[in-house]
ZAPAVEX-654503 format. One record per residue (C-alpha): residue number from 1; x, y, z; residue in three letters. Coordinates in steps of 0.2 Angstrom, whole numbers, plus 2048, in hexadecimal, padded with zeros to 3 digits. Each point is the difference from the previous one (the first is absolute). Layout:
N
<NUM; <X; Y; Z>; "Ala"> ...
***
This chain:
312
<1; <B33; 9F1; 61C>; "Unk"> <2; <7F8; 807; 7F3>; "Unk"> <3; <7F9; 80E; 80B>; "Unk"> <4; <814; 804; 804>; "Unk"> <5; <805; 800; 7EE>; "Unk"> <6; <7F4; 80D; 7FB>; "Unk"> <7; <807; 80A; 80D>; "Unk"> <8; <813; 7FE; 7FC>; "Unk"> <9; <7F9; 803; 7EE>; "Unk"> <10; <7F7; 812; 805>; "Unk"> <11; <80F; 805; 809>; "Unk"> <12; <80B; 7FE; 7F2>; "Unk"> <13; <7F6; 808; 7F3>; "Unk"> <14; <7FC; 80D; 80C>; "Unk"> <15; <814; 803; 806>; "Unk"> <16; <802; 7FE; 7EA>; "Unk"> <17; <7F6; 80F; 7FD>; "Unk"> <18; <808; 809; 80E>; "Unk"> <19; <810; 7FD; 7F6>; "Unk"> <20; <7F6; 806; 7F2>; "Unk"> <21; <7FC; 810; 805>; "Unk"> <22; <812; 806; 808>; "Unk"> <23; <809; 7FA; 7F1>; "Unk"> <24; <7F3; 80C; 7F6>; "Unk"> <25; <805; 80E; 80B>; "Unk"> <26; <813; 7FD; 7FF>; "Unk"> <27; <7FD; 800; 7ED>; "Unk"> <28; <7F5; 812; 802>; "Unk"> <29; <80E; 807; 80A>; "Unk"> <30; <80A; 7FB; 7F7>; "Unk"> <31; <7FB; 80A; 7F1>; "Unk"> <32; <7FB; 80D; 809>; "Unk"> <33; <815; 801; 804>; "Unk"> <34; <804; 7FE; 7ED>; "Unk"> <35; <7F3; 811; 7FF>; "Unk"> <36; <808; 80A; 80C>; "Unk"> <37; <810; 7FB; 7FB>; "Unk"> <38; <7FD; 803; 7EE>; "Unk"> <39; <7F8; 811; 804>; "Unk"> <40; <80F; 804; 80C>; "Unk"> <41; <80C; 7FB; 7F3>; "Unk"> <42; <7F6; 80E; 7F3>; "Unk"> <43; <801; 80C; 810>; "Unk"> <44; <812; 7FF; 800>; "Unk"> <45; <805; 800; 7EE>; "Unk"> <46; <7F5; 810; 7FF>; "Unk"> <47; <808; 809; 80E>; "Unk"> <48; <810; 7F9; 7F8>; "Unk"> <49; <7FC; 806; 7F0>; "Unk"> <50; <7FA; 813; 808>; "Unk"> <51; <810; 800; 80B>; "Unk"> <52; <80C; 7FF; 7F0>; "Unk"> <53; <7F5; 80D; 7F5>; "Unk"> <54; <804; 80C; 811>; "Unk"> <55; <810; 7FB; 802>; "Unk"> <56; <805; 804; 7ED>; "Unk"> <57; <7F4; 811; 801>; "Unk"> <58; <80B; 805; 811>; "Unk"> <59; <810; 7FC; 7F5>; "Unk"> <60; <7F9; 80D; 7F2>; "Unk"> <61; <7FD; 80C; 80C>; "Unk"> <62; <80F; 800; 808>; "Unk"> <63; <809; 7FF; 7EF>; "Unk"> <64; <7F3; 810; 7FC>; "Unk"> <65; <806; 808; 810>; "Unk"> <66; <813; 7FD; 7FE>; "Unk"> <67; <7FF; 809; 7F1>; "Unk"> <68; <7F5; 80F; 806>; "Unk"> <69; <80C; 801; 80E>; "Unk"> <70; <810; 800; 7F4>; "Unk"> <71; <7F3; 80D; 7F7>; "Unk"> <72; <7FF; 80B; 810>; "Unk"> <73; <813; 7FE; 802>; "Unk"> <74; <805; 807; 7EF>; "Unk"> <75; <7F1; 80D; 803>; "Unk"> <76; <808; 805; 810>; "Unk"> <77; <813; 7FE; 7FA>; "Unk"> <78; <7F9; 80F; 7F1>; "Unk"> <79; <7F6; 80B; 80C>; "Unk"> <80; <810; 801; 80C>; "Unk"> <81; <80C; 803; 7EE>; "Unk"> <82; <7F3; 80D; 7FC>; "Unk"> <83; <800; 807; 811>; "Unk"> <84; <813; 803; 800>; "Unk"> <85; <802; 807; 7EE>; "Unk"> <86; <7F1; 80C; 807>; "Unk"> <87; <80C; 805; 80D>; "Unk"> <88; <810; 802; 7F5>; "Unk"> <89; <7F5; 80A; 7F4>; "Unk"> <90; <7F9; 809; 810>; "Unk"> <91; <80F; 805; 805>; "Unk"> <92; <809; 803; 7EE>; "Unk"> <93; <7F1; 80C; 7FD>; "Unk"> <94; <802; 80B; 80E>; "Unk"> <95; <812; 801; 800>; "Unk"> <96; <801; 803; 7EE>; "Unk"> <97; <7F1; 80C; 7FF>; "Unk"> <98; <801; 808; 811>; "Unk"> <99; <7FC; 813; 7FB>; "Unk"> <100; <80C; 810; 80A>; "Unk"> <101; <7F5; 80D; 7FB>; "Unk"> <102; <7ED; 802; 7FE>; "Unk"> <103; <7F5; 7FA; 7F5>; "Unk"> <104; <7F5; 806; 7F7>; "Unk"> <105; <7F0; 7F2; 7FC>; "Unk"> <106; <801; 7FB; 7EE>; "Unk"> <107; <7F0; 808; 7FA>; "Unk"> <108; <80A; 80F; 7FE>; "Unk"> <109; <80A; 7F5; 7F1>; "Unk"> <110; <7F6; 7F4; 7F6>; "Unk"> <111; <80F; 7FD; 7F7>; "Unk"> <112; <802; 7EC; 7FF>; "Unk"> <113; <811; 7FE; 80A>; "Unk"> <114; <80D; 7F0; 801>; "Unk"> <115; <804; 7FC; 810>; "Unk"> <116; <808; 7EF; 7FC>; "Unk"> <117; <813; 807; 7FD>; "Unk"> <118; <802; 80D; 80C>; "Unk"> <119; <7FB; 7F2; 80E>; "Unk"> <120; <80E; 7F6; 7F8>; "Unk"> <121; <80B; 80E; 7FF>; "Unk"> <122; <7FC; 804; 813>; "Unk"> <123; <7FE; 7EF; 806>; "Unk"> <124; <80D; 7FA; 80E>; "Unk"> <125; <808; 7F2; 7F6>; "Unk"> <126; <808; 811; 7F3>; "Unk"> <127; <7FF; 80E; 808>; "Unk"> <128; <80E; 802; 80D>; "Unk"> <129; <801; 805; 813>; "Unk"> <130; <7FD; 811; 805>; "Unk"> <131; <811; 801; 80A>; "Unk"> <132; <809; 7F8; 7F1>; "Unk"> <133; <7FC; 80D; 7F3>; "Unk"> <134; <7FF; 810; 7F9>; "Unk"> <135; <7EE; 809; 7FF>; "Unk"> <136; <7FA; 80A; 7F1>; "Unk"> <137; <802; 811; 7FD>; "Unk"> <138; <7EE; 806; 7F6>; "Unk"> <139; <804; 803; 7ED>; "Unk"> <140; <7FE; 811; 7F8>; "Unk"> <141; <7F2; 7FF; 7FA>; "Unk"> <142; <7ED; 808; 7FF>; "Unk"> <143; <7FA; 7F4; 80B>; "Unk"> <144; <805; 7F1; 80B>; "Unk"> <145; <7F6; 7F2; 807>; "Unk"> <146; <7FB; 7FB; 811>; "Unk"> <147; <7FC; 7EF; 805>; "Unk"> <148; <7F8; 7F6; 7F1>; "Unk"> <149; <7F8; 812; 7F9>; "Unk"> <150; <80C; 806; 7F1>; "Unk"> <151; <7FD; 812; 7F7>; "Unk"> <152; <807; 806; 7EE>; "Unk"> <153; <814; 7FF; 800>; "Unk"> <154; <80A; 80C; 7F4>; "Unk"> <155; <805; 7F4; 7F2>; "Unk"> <156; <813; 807; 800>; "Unk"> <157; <80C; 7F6; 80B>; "Unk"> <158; <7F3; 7F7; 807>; "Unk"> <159; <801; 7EC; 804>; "Unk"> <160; <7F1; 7F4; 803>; "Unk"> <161; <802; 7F8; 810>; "Unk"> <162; <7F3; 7F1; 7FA>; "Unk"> <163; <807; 7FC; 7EC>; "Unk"> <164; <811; 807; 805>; "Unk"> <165; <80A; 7F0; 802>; "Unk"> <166; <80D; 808; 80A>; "Unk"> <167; <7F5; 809; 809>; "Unk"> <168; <7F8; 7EF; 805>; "Unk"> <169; <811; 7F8; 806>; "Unk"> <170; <7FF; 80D; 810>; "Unk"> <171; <7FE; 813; 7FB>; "Unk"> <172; <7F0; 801; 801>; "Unk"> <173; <802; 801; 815>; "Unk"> <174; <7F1; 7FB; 80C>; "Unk"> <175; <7F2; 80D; 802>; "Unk"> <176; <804; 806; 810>; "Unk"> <177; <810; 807; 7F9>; "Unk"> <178; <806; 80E; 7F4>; "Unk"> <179; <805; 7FF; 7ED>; "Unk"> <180; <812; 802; 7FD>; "Unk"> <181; <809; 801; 7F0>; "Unk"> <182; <808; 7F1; 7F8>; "Unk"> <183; <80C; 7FF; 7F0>; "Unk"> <184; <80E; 80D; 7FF>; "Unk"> <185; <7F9; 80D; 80D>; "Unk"> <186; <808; 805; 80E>; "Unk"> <187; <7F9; 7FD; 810>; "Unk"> <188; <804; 80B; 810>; "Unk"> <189; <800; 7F5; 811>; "Unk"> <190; <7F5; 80F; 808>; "Unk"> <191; <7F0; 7FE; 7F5>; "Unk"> <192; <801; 7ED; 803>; "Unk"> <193; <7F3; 7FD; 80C>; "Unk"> <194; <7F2; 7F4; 806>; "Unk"> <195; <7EF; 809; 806>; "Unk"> <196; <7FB; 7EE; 807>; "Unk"> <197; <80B; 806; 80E>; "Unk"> <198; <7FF; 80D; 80C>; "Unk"> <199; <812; 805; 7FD>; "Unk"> <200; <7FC; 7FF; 7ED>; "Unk"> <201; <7F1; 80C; 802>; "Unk"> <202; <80D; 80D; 809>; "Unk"> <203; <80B; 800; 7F2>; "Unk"> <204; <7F2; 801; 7F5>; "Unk"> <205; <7F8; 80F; 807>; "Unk"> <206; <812; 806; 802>; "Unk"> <207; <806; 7FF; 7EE>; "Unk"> <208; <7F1; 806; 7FB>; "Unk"> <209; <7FE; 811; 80A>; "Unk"> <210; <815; 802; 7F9>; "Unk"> <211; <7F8; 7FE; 7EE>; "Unk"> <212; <7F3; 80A; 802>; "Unk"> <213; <80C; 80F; 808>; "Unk"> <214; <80D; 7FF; 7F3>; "Unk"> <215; <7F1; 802; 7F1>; "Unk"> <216; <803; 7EF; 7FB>; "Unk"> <217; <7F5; 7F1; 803>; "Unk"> <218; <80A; 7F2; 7F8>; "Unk"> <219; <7ED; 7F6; 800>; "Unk"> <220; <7F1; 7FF; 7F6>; "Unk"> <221; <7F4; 809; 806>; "Unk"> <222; <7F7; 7F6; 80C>; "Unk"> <223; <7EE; 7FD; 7FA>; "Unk"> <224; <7F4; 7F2; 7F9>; "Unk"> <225; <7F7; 804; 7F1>; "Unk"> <226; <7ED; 7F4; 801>; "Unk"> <227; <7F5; 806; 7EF>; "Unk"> <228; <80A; 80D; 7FC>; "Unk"> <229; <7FE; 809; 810>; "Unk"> <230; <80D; 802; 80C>; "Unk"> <231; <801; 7F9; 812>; "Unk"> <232; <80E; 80D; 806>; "Unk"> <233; <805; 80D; 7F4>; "Unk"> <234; <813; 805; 7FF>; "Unk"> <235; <806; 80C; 80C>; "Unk"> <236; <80A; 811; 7F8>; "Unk"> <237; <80F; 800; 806>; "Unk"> <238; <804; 812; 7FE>; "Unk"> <239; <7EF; 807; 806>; "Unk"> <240; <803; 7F5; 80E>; "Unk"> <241; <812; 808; 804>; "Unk"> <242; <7F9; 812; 7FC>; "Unk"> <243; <7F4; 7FF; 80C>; "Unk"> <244; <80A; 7F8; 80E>; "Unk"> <245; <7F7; 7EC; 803>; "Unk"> <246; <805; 7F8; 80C>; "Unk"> <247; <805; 7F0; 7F6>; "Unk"> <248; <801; 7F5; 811>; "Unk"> <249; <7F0; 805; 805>; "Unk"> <250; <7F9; 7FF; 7EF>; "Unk"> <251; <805; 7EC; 801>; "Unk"> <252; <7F8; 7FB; 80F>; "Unk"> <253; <7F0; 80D; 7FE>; "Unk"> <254; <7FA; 804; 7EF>; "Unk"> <255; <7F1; 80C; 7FE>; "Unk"> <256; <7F9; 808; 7EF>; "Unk"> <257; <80D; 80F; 801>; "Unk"> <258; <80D; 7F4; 802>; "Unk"> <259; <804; 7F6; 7F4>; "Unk"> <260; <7EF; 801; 7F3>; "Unk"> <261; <7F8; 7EE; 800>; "Unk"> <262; <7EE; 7F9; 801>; "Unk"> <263; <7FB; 7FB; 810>; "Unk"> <264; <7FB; 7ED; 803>; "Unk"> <265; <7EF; 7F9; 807>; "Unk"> <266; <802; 7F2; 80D>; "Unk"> <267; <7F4; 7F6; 7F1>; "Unk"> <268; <80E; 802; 7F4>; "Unk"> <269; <80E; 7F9; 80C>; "Unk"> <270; <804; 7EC; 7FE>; "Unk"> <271; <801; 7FA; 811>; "Unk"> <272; <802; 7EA; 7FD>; "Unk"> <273; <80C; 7F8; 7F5>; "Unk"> <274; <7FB; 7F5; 7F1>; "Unk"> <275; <7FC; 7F2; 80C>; "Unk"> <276; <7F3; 80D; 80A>; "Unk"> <277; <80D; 7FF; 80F>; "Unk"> <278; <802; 810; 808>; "Unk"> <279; <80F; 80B; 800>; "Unk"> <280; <806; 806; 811>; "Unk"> <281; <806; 811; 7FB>; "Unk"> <282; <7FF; 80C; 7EF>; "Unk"> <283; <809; 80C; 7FA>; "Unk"> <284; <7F5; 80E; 7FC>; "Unk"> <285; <80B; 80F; 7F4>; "Unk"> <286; <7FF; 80F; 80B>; "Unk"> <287; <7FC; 7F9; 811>; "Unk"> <288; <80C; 7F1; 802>; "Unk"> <289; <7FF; 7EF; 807>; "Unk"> <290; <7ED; 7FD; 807>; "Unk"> <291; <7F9; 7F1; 808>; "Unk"> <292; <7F2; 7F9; 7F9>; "Unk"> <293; <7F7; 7FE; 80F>; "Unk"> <294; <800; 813; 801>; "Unk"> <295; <7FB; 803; 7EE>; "Unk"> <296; <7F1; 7F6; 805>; "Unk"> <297; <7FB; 808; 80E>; "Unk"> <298; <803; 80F; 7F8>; "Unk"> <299; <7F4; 7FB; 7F0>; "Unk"> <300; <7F2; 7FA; 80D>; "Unk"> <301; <801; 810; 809>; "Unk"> <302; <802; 80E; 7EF>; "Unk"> <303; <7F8; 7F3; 7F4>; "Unk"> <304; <806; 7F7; 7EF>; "Unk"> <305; <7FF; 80E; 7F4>; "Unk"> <306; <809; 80C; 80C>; "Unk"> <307; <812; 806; 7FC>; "Unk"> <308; <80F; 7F8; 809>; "Unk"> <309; <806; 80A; 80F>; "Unk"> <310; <80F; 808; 7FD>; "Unk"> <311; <807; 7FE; 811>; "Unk"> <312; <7FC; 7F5; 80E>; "Unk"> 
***
C-alpha cells in the first residue's frame, strides 16, 4: 500500500508539472500574439497614416495640374487670338500697302516716314472696290508719289491725302491706281482709268500718247525725288514732238534719249512687302510689268550693282 501510494502520488505531481509547463507556454504565446498584434496594429496605422499624406499630396497635385491645364488652355486660347489677328494684319498690310511701281530701298530717303494713316486710308474695310470706283488722275504738280515714296508737291492747289479729312473718306484711291481730281473739277470719263488692269494700262498708255501729241500732258511729271535727286526727270514735251518720239514706244521702252531719267540698279529695287513676302510681278517705269523671278535671275547673272534692263 504504501509502495502504490507513492506511486499514484509521483504520477500526480509528475502529470501537475506537465500542466505546469503547457500552461507557461500558452501564457508565452500568448504574449507573443499581443506582440505581433501590437506591432501589426503600429504597421497599419503607419501605412494608414502614409496612405492619407499621399492621398491629400495626389489631391494638390491634381488641384496643381487643373490649374496648369486651365493655364495651358488660356495660353493656347491667346496664341490662337494672336495667330489670327497676325493674319488679319497679314493680309491688311499687303492689301493696303501693296506697291504698283518700283521701289526704290529706303536708304535712298532717311526721312522718318508714317505709314500708320495711309494703311488705314488704303486698308480694305475704307477704301472701296476697284470695279466700284473711279481711279485717280495724277495732280499737277512737280512731283507725285509711287507706292509709299512721296516727293516735294507744289503748295498751290494741292491736298494732303494723309491730314486731309476728305481725302481720307475715299480720295485718296488705292496705290495701284491714278490720282483724280476731287472738289469742283471736271472730270472727263476717258482719263478715268485703272492701271491694275490690263485694259486700264491701254487706256493709260492710250491717253497718254494723245497728251503727249497734242503738247499737253494734263500730269505731273512722272518722277520721284529721293535726297533731292531725281529718280525719273520730267520729259519736254515740245523737244519730244520736234524731234518726232515715238510716245508709244517711249512707254513700254525707255532708254536715256528718251525720256531723261536715272537708271536703277537691281540693289535699289524693293522686291518683298513690309511682311518680307515677295511680290509676283513689278512694275519697273520704262520697261513695264516684270516678274520677280526674272529680275532675280537677271541680278544673279549681271550682278546687284548692275543697271536694270531696259527690255526683256
Amino acid at each position: 500500500m504504501a509502495a502504490y501510494s507513492i506511486f499514484i502520488h509521483g504520477l500526480q505531481r509528475s502529470e501537475a508539472s506537465q500542466n505546469s509547463e503547457t500552461l507557461q507556454k500558452t501564457y508565452d504565446m500568448l504574449d507573443r500574439l499581443e506582440h505581433q498584434q501590437e506591432r501589426i496594429n503600429s504597421v497599419v496605422n503607419t501605412n494608414t497614416a502614409i496612405a492619407n499624406e499621399n492621398r491629400e499630396a495626389l489631391q494638390e497635385k491634381l488641384g496643381k495640374q487643373d490649374d496648369l491645364r486651365k493655364e495651358i488652355e488660356s495660353l493656347e486660347a491667346s496664341l490662337d487670338y494672336f495667330a489670327a489677328e497676325v493674319a488679319s494684319q497679314h493680309g491688311f498690310y499687303f492689301a493696303s500697302c501693296f506697291p504698283s511701281v518700283a521701289l526704290v530701298s529706303p536708304e535712298y530717303d532717311q526721312s522718318p516716314r508714317d505709314f500708320s494713316d495711309t494703311c488705314v486710308a488704303n486698308s480694305p474695310s475704307v477704301k472701296k472696290p476697284a470695279w466700284g470706283k473711279k481711279a485717280n488722275r495724277l495732280e499737277n504738280s512737280s512731283t507725285h508719289s509711287f507706292g509709299n515714296y512721296s516727293g516735294p508737291r507744289e503748295s498751290s492747289g494741292y491736298r494732303d491725302p494723309i491730314h486731309d479729312p476728305m481725302m481720307r473718306k475715299g480720295a485718296y484711291s488705292t496705290l495701284s491706281s491714278v490720282y483724280l481730281p476731287r472738289g469742283n473739277e471736271n472730270v472727263e470719263s476717258s482719263s478715268s482709268f485703272d492701271i491694275s488692269t490690263q485694259e486700264g494700262r491701254q487706256r493709260w498708255k492710250q491717253y497718254i500718247a494723245e497728251r503727249l501729241e497734242n503738247g499737253k500732258t494734263g500730269h505731273r511729271d512722272m518722277h520721284t525725288v529721293f535726297n533731292g535727286s531725281s529718280v525719273l526727270q520730267p520729259i519736254d514735251t515740245e523737244q519730244a514732238t520736234n524731234k518726232a518720239v515715238d510716245s508709244k514706244k517711249h512707254l513700254t521702252s525707255t532708254s536715256p534719249t528718251q525720256g531723261k531719267h536715272q537708271k536703277l540698279r537691281y540693289m535699289d529695287i524693293c522686291k518683298t512687302d513690309q511682311n518680307n513676302k515677295k511680290f509676283r510681278r513689278i512694275f519697273i517705269l520704262g520697261r513695264g510689268w516684270v516678274s520677280t523671278k526674272k529680275l532675280e535671275q537677271e541680278e544673279k547673272e549681271l550682278g546687284s550693282s548692275s543697271y536694270v534692263l531696259e527690255q526683256d
